[in-house]
Steps between C-alpha positions, in 0.01 A plus 500: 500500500769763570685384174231591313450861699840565434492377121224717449615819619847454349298446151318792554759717562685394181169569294467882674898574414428354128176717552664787594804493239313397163229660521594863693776711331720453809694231344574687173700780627880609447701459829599758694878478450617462139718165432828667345691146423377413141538198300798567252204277276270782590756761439534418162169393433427898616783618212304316223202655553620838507722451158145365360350790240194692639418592182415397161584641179168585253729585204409153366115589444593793245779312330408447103520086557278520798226653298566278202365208697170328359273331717434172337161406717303230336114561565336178599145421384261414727361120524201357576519392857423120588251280704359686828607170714740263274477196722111489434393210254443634182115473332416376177834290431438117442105522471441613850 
């Protein structure tokens, strides 16, 4: 009997601290004190981004061979569409 006291508070206080840091913004935040020892991985993975180009050039929509391009779409027809339920047996075949 006390096992089962004690199992059931301890499993209720792990489902109030999951409570508490899913679903409240607590859990989210930035510490206080900034971590200043960085992962050389995470030092360079920092550098890469940064060399990465922010912007793109347009020149290539007024270029002469941009605007040359033909757009080679082939229409499709429309079709009749089949049988409402395929599976069912179909009338009229075989003298039925």
């Amino acid at each position: 009997m006390k096992q089962n006291i004690t199992l059931i508070t301890i499993a209720l206080i792990l489902a109030a601290g999951a409570y508490w840091y899913f679903f409240t913004d607590t859990g989210n935040e930035l510490p206080l004190t900034a971590n200043t020892t960085e992962n050389p991985a995470q030092v360079r993975f920092r550098a890469l981004i940064l060399r990465l180009p922010t912007s793109f050039n347009t020149g290539i929509l007024s270029d002469a061979r941009f605007n040359s391009l033909v757009d080679l779409t082939t229409q499709i027809s429309p079709e009749s569409v089949g049988r409402i339920d395929p599976f069912a047996p179909i009338q009229g075949i075989g003298g039925k």
